[in-house]
C-alpha positions in Angstrom: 33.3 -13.2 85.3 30.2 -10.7 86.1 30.7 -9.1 83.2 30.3 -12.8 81.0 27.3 -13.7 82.4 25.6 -10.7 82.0 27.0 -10.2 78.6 25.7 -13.6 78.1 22.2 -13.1 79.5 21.4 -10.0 77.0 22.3 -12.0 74.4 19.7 -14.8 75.1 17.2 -12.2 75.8 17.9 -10.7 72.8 17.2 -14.5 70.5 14.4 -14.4 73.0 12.8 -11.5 71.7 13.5 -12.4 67.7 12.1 -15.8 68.3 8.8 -14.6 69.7 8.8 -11.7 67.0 8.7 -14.6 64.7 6.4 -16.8 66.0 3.5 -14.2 66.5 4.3 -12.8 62.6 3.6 -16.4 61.4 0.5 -16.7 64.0 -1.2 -13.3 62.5 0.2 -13.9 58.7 2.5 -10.9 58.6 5.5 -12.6 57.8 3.6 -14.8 54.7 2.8 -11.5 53.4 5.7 -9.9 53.7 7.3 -12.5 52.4 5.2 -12.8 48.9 5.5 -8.8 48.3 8.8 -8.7 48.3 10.4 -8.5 44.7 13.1 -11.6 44.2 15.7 -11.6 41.5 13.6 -14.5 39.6 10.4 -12.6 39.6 11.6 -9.7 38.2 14.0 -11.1 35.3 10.6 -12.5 34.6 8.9 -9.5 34.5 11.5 -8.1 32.7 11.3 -11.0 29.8 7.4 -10.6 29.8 8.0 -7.3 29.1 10.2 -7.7 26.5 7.6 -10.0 24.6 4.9 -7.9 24.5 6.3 -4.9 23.1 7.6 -7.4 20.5 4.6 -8.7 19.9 3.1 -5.4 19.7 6.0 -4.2 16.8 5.3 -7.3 15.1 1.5 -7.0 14.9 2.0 -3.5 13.9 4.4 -4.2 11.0 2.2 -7.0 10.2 -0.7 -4.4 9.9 1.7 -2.1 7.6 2.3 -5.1 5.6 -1.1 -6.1 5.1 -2.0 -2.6 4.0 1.1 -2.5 1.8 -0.3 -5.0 0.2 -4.1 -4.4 -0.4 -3.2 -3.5 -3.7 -1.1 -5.0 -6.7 1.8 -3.7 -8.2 2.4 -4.5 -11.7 5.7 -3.8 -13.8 6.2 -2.9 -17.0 5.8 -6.3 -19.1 3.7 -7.9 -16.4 0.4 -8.9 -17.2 -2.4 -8.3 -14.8 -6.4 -8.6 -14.5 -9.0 -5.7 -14.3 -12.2 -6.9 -13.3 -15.8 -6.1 -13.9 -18.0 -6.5 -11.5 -21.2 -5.2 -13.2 -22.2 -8.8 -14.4 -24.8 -8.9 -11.2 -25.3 -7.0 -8.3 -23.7 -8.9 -6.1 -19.5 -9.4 -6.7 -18.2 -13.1 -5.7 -14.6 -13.3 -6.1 -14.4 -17.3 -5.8 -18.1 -17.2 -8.5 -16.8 -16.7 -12.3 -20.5 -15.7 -12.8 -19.9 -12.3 -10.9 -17.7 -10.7 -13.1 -15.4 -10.5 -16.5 -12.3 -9.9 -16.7 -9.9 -8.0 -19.0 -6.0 -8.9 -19.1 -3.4 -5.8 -19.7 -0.1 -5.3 -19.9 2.1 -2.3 -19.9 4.0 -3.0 -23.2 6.0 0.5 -23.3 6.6 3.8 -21.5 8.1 7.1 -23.5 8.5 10.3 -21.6 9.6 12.9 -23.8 9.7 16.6 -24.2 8.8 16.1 -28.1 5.9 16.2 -29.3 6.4 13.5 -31.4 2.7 11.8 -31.9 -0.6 13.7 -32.9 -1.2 16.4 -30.8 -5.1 16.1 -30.9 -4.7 12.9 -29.3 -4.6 15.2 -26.4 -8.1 16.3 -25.3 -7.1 19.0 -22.6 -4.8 20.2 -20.3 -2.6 22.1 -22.4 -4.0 25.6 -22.2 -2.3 26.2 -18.7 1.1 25.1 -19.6 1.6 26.5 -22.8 4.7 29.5 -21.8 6.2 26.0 -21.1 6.1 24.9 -24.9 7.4 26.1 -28.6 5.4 26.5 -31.5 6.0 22.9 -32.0 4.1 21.8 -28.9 7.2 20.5 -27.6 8.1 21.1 -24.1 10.8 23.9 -23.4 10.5 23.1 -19.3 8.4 22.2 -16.3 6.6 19.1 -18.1 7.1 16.1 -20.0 4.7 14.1 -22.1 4.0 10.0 -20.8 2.9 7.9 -23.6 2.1 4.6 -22.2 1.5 1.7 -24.4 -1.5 -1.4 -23.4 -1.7 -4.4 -24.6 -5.2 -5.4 -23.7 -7.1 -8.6 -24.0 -11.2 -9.5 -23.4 -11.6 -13.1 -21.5 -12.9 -14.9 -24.0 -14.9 -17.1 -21.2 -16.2 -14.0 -20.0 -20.8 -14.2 -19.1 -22.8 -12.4 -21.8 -24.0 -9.2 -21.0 -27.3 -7.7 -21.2 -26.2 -4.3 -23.0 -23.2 -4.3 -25.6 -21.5 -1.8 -23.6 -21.0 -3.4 -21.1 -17.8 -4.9 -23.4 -16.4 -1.5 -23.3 -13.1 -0.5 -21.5 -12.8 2.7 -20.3 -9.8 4.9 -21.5 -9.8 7.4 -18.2 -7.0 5.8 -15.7 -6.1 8.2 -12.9 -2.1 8.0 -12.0 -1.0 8.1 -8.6 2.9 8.3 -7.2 3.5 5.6 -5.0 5.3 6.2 -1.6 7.8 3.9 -0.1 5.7 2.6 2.3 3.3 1.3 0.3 0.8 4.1 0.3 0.0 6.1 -2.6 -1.6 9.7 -3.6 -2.9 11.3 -6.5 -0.5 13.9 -8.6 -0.8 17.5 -9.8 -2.4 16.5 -13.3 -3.6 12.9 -12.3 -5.9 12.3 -15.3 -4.3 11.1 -18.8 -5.1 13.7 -20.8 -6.0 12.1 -24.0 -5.6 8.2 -25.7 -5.8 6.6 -29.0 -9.3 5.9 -28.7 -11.7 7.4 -31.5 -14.7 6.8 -29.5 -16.5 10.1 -28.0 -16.7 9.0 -24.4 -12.9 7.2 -25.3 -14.3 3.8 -24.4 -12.7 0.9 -26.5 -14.9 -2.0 -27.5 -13.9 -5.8 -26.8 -15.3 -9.2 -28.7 -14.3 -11.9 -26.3 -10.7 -13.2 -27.0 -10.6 -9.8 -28.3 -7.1 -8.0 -28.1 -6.2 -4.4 -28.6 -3.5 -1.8 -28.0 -4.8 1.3 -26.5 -2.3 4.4 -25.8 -2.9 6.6 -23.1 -1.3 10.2 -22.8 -0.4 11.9 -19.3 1.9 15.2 -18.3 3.5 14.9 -15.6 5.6 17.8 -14.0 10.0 17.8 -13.8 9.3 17.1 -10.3 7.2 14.2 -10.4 10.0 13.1 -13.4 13.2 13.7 -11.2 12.0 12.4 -7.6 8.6 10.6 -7.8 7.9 6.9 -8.7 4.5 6.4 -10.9 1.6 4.4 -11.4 -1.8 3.9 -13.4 -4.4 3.1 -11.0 -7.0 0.6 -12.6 -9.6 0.4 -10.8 -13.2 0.9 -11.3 -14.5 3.4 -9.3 -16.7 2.0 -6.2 -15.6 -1.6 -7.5 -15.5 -4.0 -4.4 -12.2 -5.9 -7.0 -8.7 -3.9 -5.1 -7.5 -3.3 -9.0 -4.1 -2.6 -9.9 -1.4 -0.5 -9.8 0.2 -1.0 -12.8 4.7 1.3 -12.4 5.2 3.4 -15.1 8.1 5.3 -14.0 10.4 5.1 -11.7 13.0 8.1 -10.7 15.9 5.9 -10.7 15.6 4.9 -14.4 15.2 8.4 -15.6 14.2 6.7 -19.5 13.9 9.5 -21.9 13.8 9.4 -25.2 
């Protein structure tokens, strides 16, 4: 019976003890605090899920920036018609004001990559002196290179502002090539110059009446490598223009065209 009571009495003074333990955390604020530090299940799913969102976010905005750079230029296809723009009409380019520039329309009608020599060789102005243990006495290709004939179709606006000097009508025959990566991006190749066009002119500018429409060749060489693995383009652009220009495929390894 002793042993009941006294059994009895520690455990009241025990709840005793708990119960003003309590009441003096919730008089100084311990308990509160304690209370709001500690983690629950809820508040961490939710940081969890916040989380989540903004590393989503961040992917998304940075293949949304990949995108957008992707994209600063055009890519046209063989067939495809696409504008070059002039922006020397005034000194200051407006791409919404007509006034601001001319335009000319081309199109990529054909590309032949060969071996043969089969147009005139003094269409080519240069770039043959270094490659010629590559070539026969026919100026054909034995290895290493190819000749790229590429054949525009190009066409003067015929709404396009008068100009103060007539040669200002011209268009320039010197397109640079790039190969284009998969991402978008692009770089300049080995011989990135066309070597030579169908121009007669000594600077190989072709002049343009408006409405005016001419084909223009333009000759490249471009290595096996570039032929076997890269995929190529013609930048037009003007140099220091604010207009983003063109990219206009000329090759791609996968088609593998010769003739």
């Amino acid at each position: 019976m002793k042993k009941k009571i006294k059994s009895a009495v520690i455990s009241i003074a025990v709840i005793a003890v708990l119960l003003l333990s309590i009441l003096i955390g919730v008089k100084n604020g311990t308990l509160d605090k304690l209370t709001k530090e500690m983690p629950t299940l809820e508040t961490k799913q939710e940081e969890t899920k916040k989380s989540a969102e903004n590393e989503s976010q961040k992917n998304e905005s940075s293949n949304s920036v990949r995108i957008r750079n992707s994209s600063r230029r055009d890519i046209a296809n063989v067939g495809q018609q696409f504008e070059l723009r002039n922006n020397d009409v005034k000194y200051t380019y407006d791409e919404n004001n007509r006034e601001t520039y001319n335009v000319f329309y081309i199109t990529v009608k054909s590309v032949n990559i060969s071996r043969q020599c089969d147009f005139d060789i003094n269409r080519i102005d240069f770039g043959l002196s270094t490659k010629r243990d590559s070539m026969d006495n026919n100026d054909n290709f034995i290895s290493d290179y190819y000749y790229m004939t590429v054949e525009l179709e190009v066409t003067k606006d015929i709404n396009d502002n008068e100009m103060f000097a007539d040669d200002y009508n011209n268009l320039q025959t010197l397109w640079t090539s790039v190969k284009v990566n998969k991402d978008g991006t692009y770089n300049k190749i080995k011989d990135y110059e066309n070597v030579g066009s169908s121009s007669d002119n000594t600077h190989g500018n072709v002049h343009f009446e408006k409405g005016e429409t001419k084909t223009i060749t333009l000759y490249y060489l471009i290595t096996d490598e570039e032929f076997e693995n890269e995929t190529l383009a013609i930048d037009f652009h003007y140099y220091g223009s604010p207009c983003k220009g063109t990219l206009a495929i000329v090759h791609e390894p996968e088609a593998n065209k010769i003739s």
